[in-house]
N, C-alpha and C positions, 0 to 999 in steps of 0.2 A: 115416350117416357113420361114419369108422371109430373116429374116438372113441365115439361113442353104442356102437357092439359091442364095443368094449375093455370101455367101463367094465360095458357087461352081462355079459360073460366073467368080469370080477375078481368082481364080485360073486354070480356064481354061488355062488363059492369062500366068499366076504365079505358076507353077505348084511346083514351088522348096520351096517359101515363108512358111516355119518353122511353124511362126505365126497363117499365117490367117489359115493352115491343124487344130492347137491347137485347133484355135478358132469353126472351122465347127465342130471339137468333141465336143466341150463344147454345141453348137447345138443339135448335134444328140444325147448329152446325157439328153438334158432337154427335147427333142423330145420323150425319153424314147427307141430311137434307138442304143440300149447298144451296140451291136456289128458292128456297122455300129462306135460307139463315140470310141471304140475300134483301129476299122481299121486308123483313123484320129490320132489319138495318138498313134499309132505305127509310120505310116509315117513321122509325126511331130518327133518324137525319131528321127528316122534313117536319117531325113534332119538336127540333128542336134541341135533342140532344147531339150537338155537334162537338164530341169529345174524339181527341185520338183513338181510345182504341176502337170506339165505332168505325172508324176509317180503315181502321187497321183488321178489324173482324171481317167487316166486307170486301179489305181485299184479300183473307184466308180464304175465303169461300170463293173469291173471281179465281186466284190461287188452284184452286183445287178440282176447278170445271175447266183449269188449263185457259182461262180468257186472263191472259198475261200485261197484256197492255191495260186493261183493265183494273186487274190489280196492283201494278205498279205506280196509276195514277191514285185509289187507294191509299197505297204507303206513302208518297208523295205529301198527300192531306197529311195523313198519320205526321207524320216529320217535320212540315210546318207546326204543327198546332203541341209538337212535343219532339224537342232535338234532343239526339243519341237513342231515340228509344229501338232501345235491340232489337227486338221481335220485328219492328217495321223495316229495319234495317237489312235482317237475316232475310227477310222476303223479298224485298224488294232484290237482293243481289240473286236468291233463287230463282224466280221471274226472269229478271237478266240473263241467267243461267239457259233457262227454258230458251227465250230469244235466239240463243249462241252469242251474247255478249258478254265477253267472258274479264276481257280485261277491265269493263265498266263494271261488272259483277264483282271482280276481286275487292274495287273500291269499297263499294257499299258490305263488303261482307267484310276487311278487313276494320272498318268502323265500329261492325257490331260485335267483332269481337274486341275491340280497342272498348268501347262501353260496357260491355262484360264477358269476361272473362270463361265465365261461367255456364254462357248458354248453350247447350250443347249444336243442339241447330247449326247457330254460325260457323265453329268449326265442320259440321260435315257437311253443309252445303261447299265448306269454301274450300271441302277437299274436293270436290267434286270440279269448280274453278278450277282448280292448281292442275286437275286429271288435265284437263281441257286443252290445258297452257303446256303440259310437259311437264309442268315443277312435279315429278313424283316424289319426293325424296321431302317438299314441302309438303305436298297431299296426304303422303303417310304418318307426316308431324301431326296432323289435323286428326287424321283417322284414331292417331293413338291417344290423342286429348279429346276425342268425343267417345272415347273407347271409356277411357277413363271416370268421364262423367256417369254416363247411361250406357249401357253394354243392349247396342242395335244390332241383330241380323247383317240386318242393310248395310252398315258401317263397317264392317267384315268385309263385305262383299267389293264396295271399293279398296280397301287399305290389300284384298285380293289384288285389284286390280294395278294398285300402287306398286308392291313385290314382283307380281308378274313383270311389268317395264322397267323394275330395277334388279332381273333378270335373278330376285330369292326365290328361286321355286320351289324349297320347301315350306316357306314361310307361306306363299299363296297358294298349296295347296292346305294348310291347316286351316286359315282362314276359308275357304270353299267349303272344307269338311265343317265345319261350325255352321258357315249356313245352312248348308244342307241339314242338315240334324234339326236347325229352327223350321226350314220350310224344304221338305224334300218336292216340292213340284218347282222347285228355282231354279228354271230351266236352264238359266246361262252361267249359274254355279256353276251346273255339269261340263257346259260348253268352256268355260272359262278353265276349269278344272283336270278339261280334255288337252287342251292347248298346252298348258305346264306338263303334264306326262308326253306329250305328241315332242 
């Protein structure tokens, strides 16, 4: 992107500047170049910018190559250096999530929704929690409030999953049909979709 070349130009010049390392991470991470947004936020660390969401960026990116413990230690920093912040909050329970730790996961996701209200994340990760635990009937409270915020695919696809174990099967096939129409190769739409008619 032409920002990620900008900030690697200045820095040729500026190779110490804290800042602009952060910001070529926050680059290589929306690039979806995790370990490259990785190596940028280490640097950025060790020049010194030791701010939450550098901790909190580096562990979106551990996050996202699935090195979970990694990330969570990550959100951890994030949290000491900034308490309630959502986003480290929402992750760190997603992480948890990844783990299969489901009941320590509800914690940290019910927090970040307890900090805002408003973040959609928190709710769908912490429907995904509630799937886990059985709460469906909580899970689809989540589904409908993240539904509400940002209207996800994805968020369909469990509040599907919700309906199906609380035996509305027309409800989870409408949602299936929605996803599907967003992404017709979602395999376990079909399969999930097969289940409700079978």
């Amino acid at each position: 992107s032409g920002a990620y070349l900008d900030y690697t130009s200045y820095l040729m010049k500026k190779p110490t500047d804290a800042n602009a390392t952060y910001n070529r991470g926050l680059c290589a991470y929306e690039l979806q170049d995790y370990k490259d947004g990785i190596t940028n936020f280490n640097k950025s660390i060790a020049l010194g910018r030791k701010k939450a969401d550098g901790y909190y960026s580096r562990g979106l990116c551990n996050f996202s190559l699935n090195n979970f413990e990694l990330a969570i230690a990550d959100f951890d920093t994030a949290l000491m250096l900034k308490t309630n912040y959502t986003k480290a909050l929402t992750y760190k329970g997603a992480s948890l999530n990844e783990l299969k730790k489901y009941t320590e996961a509800l914690n940290f996701l019910n927090q970040a929704v307890s900090s805002d209200n408003t973040y959609e994340p928190a709710f769908f990760y912490r429907n995904i929690t509630k799937y886990y635990l059985k709460d469906y009937e909580g899970g689809l409270a989540d589904c409908n409030k993240a539904i509400d915020l940002k209207r996800y695919y994805e968020t369909f696809f469990w509040r599907g999953l919700h309906y199906l174990n609380l035996k509305k099967y027309q409800e989870a096939i409408t949602d299936y049909d929605t996803v599907i129409v967003h992404d017709p190769k979602y395999a376990k739409a079909y399969y999930n979709r097969a289940i409700v008619w079978y």
